[in-house]
C-alpha positions as CSV (number, residue, x, y, z in Angstrom):
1,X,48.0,89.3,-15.5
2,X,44.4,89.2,-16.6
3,X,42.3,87.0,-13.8
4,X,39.7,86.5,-16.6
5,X,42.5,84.8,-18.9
6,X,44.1,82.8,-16.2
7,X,40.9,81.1,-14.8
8,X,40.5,79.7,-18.4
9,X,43.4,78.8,-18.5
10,X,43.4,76.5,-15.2
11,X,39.6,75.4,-15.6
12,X,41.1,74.0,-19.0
13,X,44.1,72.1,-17.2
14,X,41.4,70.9,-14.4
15,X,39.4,69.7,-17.5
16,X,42.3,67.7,-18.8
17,X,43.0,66.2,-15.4
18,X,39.7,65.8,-14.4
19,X,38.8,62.9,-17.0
20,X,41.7,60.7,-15.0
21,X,40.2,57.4,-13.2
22,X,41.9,58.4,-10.1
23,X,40.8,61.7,-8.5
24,X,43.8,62.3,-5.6
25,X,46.2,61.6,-8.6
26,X,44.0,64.4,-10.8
27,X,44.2,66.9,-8.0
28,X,48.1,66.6,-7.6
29,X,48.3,66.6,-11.5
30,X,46.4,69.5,-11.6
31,X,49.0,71.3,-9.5
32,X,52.2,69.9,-10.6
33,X,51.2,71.7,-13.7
34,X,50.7,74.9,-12.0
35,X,53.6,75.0,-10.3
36,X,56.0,73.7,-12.9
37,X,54.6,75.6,-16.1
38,X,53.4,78.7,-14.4
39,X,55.2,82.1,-13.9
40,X,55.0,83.0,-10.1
41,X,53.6,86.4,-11.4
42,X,50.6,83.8,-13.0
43,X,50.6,81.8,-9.7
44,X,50.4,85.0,-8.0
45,X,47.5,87.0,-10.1
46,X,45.5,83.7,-9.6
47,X,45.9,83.8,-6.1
48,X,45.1,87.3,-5.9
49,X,41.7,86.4,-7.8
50,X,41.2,83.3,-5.4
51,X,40.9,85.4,-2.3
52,X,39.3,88.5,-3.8
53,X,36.4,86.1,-5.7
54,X,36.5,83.5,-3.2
55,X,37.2,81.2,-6.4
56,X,34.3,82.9,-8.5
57,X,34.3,81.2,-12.4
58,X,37.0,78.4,-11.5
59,X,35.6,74.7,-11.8
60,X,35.0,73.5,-8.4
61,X,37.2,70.3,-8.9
62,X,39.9,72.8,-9.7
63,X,39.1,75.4,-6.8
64,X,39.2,71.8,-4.4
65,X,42.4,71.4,-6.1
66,X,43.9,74.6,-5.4
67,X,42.8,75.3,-2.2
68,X,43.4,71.8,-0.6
69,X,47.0,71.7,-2.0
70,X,47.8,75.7,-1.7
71,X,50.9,75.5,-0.5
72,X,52.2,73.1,-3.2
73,X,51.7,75.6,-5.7
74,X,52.2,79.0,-4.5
């Protein structure tokens, strides 16, 4: 999986989310899309980037997302 292609792809699902009045409820929404729609090879080439970039390019609402709910969506 390209990294470059996937951290689009999530910065524009944190974009979505991110315009919702209630942040905890954007986080988990963020996610809940993750880990429903996503291949676990996508879940598991973002990952891969997470750790190797520390998060590098992803929106830090997003990264707080990820990282705070990690094992939700792995």
């Amino acid at each position: 999986m390209d990294a470059e292609n996937l951290v689009h792809m999530v910065n524009r699902i944190g974009d979505f989310f991110q315009a919702m009045p209630d942040q905890h409820e954007a986080l988990d929404g963020i996610v809940d899309h993750i880990r429903k729609f996503w291949d676990p090879r996508m879940r598991r080439a973002l990952v891969a980037h997470m750790d190797a970039s520390k998060g590098k390019d992803i929106h830090p609402f997003v990264l707080q997302a990820l990282e705070s709910r990690r094992e939700k969506w792995i």
